[in-house]
N, C-alpha and C positions, 0 to 999 in steps of 0.2 A: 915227731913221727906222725900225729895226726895230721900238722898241714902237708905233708909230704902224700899224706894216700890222699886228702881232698886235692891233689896238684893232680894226681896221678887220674882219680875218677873224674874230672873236669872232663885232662887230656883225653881220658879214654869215649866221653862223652862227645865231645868234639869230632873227633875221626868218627863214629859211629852218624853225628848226623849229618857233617858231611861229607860223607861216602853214601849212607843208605835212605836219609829221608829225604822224599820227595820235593818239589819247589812248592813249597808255598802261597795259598793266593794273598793278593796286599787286598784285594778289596772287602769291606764290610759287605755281609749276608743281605743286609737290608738297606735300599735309600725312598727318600722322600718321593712322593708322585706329586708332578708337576702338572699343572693344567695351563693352558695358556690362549686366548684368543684369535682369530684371524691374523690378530698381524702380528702374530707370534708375539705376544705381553703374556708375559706370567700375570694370571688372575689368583692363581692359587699355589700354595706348597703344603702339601697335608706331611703330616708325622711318619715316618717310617713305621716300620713293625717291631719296635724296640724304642719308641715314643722320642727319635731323639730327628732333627732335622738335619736332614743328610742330603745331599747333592753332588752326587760326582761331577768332578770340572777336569777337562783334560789340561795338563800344563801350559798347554800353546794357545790355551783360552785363558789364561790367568793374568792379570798386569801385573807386567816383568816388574815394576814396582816393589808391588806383592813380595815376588819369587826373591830380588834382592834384599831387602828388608828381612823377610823370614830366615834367609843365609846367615846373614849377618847377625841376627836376634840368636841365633839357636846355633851353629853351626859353622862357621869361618873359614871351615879347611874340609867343608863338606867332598868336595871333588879332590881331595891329597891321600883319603885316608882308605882303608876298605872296611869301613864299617864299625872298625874301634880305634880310636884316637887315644890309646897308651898314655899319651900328655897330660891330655885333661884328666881321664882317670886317676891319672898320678897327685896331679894337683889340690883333684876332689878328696881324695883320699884323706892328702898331706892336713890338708887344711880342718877337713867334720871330722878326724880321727887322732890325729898325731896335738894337732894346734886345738883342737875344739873348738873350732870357731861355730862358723853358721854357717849350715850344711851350705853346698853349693853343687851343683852338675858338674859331671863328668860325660854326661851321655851325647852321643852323637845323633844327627835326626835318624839315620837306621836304627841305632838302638830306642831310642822313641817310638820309631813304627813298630821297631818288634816288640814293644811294651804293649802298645796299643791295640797290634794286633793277635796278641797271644794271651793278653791279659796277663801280666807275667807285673808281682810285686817285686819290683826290682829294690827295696828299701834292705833288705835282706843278703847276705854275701849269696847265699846258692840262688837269690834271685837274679841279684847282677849276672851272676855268672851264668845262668841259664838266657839273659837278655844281652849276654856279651856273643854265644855262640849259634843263637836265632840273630842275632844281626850278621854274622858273618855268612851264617845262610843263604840270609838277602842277597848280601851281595856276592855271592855266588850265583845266583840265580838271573840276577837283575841289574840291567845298568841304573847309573846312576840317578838317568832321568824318569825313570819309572819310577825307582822309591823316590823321587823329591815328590813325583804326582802325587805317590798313593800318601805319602804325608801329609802332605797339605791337604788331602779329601779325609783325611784323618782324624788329623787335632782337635783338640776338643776346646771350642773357645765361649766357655761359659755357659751355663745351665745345661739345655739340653741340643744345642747348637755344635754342630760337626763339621769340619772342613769349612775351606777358603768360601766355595759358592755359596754355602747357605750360610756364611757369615757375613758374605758380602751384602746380602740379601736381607738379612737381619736385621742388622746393624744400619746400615745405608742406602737399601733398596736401589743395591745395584750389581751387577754381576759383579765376579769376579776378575774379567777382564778389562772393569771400566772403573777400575777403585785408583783414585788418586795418588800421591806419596800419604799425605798427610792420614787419609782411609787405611792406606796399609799399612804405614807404622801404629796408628791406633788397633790396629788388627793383631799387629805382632807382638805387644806387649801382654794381649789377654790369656793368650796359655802359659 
């Protein structure tokens, strides 16, 4: 009886956000200010306002390296699904619940975005569940290639470093759109 009224206030939660809540923005409040010289060099990247180094990069600026590598690390069937992969959840499930194993993902990179951008502890059943029906939102809202952007301007790859650009930056002292294979797969391992 109890899992039957949590199936039902999920359900009813669902239709309520998508029908009446608004679209969502993918981007962070705050990014890094960038200073750069005459011939356009970045001289500097100061700290956001939330002390973390942030750089929005538009997708079409990113090495498609990158873009593949992170599909592939995170997401497989990122352009098959709308936003919940049922399979993986399944598997995730079967395995850190049923088998006891050692936890493993289920989450698709929309549900990741909408972890990230809603600050939402998905470790939790009414968390997944609140990060299963903010990812469907997305993609209501959003083609695909916009959540892949705002993702990747997203992720959090170690300390206080955010997104592809200011990881490329970081890391390699180089944009995002000039990171090698080898730059990007060492990039896609850190989140």
């Amino acid at each position: 009886m109890r899992l039957r009224k949590l199936i039902l206030a999920f359900l009813a939660l669902a239709a309520a956000l998508y029908a009446f809540v608004p679209k969502p923005s993918l981007r962070a409040t705050s990014y890094s200010r960038e200073v750069y010289d005459r011939r356009h060099r970045l001289l500097h990247l100061t700290l956001s306002s939330d002390d973390k180094y942030r750089r929005w990069t538009p997708l079409k600026r990113m090495s498609p390296a990158l873009v593949e590598a992170m599909l592939l690390q995170e997401d497989r069937h990122f352009y098959r699904h709308p936003g919940v992969n049922p399979v993986a959840l399944a598997r995730a499930f079967r395995r850190t619940y049923i088998h006891g194993g050692r936890r493993i993902g289920g989450s698709t990179i929309t549900m990741q975005l909408a972890r990230l951008r809603f600050g939402i502890n998905s470790r939790t059943l009414s968390g997944k569940l609140v990060q299963i029906l903010r990812a469907l939102q997305i993609e209501r809202h959003y083609a695909k290639a916009h959540i892949l952007e705002a993702y990747l301007n997203a992720i959090p790859f170690g300390g206080n470093v955010e997104g592809a650009g200011a990881a490329g930056l970081v890391y390699f002292h180089k944009d995002a759109g000039r990171l090698t294979l080898p730059a990007a797969l060492a990039l896609c391992v850190i989140p």
